[in-house]
N, C-alpha and C positions, 0 to 999 in steps of 0.2 A: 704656758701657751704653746710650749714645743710640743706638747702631744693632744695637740688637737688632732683631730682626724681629719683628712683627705677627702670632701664629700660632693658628688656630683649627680647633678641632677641629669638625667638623659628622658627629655618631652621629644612630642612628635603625634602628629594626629596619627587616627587609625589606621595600622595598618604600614602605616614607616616603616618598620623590621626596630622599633626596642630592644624587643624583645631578644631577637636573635641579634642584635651587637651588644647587649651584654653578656648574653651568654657567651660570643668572643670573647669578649672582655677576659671573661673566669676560667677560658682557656690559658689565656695568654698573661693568667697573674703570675708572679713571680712562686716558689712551692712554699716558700717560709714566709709567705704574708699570706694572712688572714683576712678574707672582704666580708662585706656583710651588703644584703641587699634587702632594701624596704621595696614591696611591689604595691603598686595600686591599681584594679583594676572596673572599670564600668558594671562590669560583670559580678553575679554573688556569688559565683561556687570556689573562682581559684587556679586558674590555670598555670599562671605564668612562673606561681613558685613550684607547679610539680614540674614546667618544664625544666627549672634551673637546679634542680633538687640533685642533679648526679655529680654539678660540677665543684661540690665541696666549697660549697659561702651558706654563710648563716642567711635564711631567708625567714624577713617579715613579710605579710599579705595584709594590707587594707582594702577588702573591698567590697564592692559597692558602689565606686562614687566619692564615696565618701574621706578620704585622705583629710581636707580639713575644715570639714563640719564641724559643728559644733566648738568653735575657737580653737580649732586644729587638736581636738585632744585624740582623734584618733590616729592619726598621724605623729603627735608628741609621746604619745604611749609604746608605738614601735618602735620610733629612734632611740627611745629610751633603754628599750629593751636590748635593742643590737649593740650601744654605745657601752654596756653591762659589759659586755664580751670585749670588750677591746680593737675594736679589727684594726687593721691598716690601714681600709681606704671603706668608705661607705658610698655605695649606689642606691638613687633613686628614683624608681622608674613610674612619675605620677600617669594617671589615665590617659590615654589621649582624645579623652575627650571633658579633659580638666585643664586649668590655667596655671601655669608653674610658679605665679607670683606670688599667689596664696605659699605656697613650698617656699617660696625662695623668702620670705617676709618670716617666717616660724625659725627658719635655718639661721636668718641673720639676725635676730632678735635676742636681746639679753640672754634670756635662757641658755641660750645655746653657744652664745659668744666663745666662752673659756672650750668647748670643745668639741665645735664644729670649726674647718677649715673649708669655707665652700668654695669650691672653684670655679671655673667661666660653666656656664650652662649649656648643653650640650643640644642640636636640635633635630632629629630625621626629619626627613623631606624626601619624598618619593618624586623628582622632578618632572614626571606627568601632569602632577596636580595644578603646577602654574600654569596652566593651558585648560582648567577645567572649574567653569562658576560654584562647581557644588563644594570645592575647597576653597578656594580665594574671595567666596564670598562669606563665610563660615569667620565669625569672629574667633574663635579661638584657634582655629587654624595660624590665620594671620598674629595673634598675642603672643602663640609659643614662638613663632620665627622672630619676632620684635624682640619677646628679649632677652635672647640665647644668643652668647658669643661665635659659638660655634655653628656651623651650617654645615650638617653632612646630607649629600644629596646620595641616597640611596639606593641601589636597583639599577643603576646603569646599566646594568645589562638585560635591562628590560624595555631601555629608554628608547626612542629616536633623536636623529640630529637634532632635530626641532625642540623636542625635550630638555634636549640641553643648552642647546643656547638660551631657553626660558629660564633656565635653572642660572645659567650664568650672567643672564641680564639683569635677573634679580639681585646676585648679589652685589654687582656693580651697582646699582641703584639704592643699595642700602645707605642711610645718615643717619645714626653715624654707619662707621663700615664695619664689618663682620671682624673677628680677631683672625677668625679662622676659616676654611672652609675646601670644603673636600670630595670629588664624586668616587663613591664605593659602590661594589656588590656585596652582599649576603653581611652588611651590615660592618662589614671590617674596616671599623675605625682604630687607626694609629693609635697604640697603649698612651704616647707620649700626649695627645690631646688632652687626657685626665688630669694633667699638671697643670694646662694654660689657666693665669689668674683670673680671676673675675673681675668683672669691668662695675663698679660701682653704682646701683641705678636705684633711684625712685622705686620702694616696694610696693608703693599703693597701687591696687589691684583698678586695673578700669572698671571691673564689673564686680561686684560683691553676692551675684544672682548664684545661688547653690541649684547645682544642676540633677543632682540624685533626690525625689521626688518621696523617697522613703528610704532617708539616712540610717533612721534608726534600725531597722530589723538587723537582724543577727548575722552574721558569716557564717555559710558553715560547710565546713572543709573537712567532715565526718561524720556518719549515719550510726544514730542508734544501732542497739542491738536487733533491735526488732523490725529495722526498717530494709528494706531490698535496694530504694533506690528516695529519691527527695530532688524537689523543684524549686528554683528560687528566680523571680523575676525582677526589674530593675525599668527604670526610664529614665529619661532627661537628654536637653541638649539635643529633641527632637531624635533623639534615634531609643530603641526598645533591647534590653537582653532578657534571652531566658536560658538559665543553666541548670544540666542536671548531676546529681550526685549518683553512682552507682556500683553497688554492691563487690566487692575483689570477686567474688565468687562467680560472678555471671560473664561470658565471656561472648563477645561480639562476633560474628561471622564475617572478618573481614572483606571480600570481595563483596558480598551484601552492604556490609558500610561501606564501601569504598563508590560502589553503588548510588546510595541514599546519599552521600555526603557532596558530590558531583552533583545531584539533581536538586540541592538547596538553593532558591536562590538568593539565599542572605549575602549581605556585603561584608560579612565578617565573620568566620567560625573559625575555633581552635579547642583543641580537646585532647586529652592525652587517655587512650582505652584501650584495655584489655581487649585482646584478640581470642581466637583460636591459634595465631602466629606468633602471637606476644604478644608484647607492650607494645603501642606506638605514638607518637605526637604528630597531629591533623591540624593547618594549617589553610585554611582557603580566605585569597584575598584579592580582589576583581576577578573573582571567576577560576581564579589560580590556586589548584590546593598539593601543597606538599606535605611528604610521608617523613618522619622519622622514626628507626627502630629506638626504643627505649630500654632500660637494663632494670626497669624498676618490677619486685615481684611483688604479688599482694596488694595491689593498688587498688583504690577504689579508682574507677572510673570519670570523667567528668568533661564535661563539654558544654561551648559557651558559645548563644547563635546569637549576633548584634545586626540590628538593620533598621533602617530609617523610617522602615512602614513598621506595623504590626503583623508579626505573623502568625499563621497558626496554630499555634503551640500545642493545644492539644493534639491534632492531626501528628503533629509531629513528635509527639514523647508516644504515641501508639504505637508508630512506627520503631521509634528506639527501644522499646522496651520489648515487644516484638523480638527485633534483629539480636536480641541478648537474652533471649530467653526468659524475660518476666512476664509471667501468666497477667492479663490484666483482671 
């Protein structure tokens, strides 16, 4: 049992910064341990493991939705995979727009007993959100804060006074009380919080309702020989994705996408695409979109637009393919 693995689940609806506090995380691992991270995301092309891809962890991708459909085998078949390798410490970063219980019931479940070690559950919160019905009335919003040990309240530096005393009314208010909890910017959660033990709970899931509408279809996180570019669409949970895959060779006109990507008005886009400039990782969240250079070469392209209405996806891959130079 001494070499169980170290594994932690990090939930949080749309748009928390997951994302970018793991990737702290894989800054701030130690250089002689080894992590490994399973991603899950709403989305079918792929994002989150090209964003994590430079900081040296073995990265599995679930996505779709789908993490644990089908009696969690697609989810048992990554762990499986990364647990092959041995890491040091295992991160899990299910959808945020999935229930951690499903995860946290697989993790603690015979199977996995001898060599999973899971620790307190980890949860972002953008502190805005307690001040606004379209999250607090949202059932899995409130399931992932219920029953995560930890509460990192997010984005402070995006927050108003009002914002946080919301943020900290709630945790007073929690029964039982939180183990931990913490207000951060740009996702910088304390290394030490990954040790705090887990509080023992009831795994039965309040809702058993599978929110990915078309589990089954494939992932695909690579284009034939003969293909330019490839479209993969997604629902549930009331909100719509559509992601595209696109070609290394075809190179974006950044100030043109920087352009188009400002005049979206989806509640969620993230994309890591070949420039004329480079590489870069796209980021837009309440209207907010941030740039990062990327180091990656020969990437295929891909970006993932999530929002609550339907939108117009054709109009909109004209446009992208368009600004990249695909002849339609």
């Amino acid at each position: 049992m001494s070499n169980r693995v170290p594994t932690t689940i990090v939930t949080g609806f749309l748009g928390s910064g997951k994302t970018t506090a793991i990737l702290n995380m894989l800054k701030q691992k130690p250089e002689n341990e080894n992590w490994a991270v399973l991603v899950n995301e709403f989305g079918e092309i792929g994002i989150d493991g090209a964003l994590m891809s430079e900081q040296g962890a073995l990265i599995k991708e679930v996505p779709g939705g789908c993490m644990c459909c089908t009696a969690g085998v697609p989810m048992s078949v990554g762990i499986n995979a990364l647990l092959r390798t041995k890491p040091d410490r295992l991160l899990i970063e299910p959808t945020g727009l999935g229930h951690p219980k499903q995860v946290m019931a697989v993790l603690t479940s015979e199977q996995y007993q001898p060599y999973v070690d899971l620790k307190a559950t980890i949860a972002l919160v953008d502190p805005r959100n307690f001040s606004n019905e379209k999250y607090t009335s949202n059932q899995n919003f409130n399931d992932q804060l219920e029953v995560s040990e930890v509460i990192i309240g997010n984005k402070v530096d995006q927050c108003s006074s009002q914002d946080i005393d919301a943020f900290n009314d709630w945790v007073t208010n929690q029964n039982p009380a939180k183990v931990f909890h913490k207000l951060v910017k740009f996702g910088d959660i304390p290394l030490e919080v990954f040790d705090i033990e887990r509080v023992h709970v009831d795994m039965q899931s309040k809702s058993n309702a599978h929110f990915s509408e078309h589990a089954e279809s494939e992932p695909q996180f690579e284009l034939s020989p003969n293909q330019s570019y490839a479209r993969k669409e997604n629902k549930g949970q009331k909100y719509f994705s559509c992601g595209w895959l696109i070609g290394a060779e075809y190179k974006f006109d950044f100030d043109q996408l920087m352009s188009m990507l400002n005049a979206i008005s989806a509640e969620r886009i993230k994309a890591v695409l070949n420039t004329n400039q480079g590489c870069y990782a796209f980021n837009l969240v309440n209207g907010v979109l941030s740039v990062n250079e990327m180091s990656l070469e020969n990437f295929e392209s891909r970006i993932e637009v999530i929002d609550s209405q339907l939108l117009p996806w054709d109009e909109l891959e004209a446009v992208l393919l368009k600004l990249c130079g695909i002849s339609s």
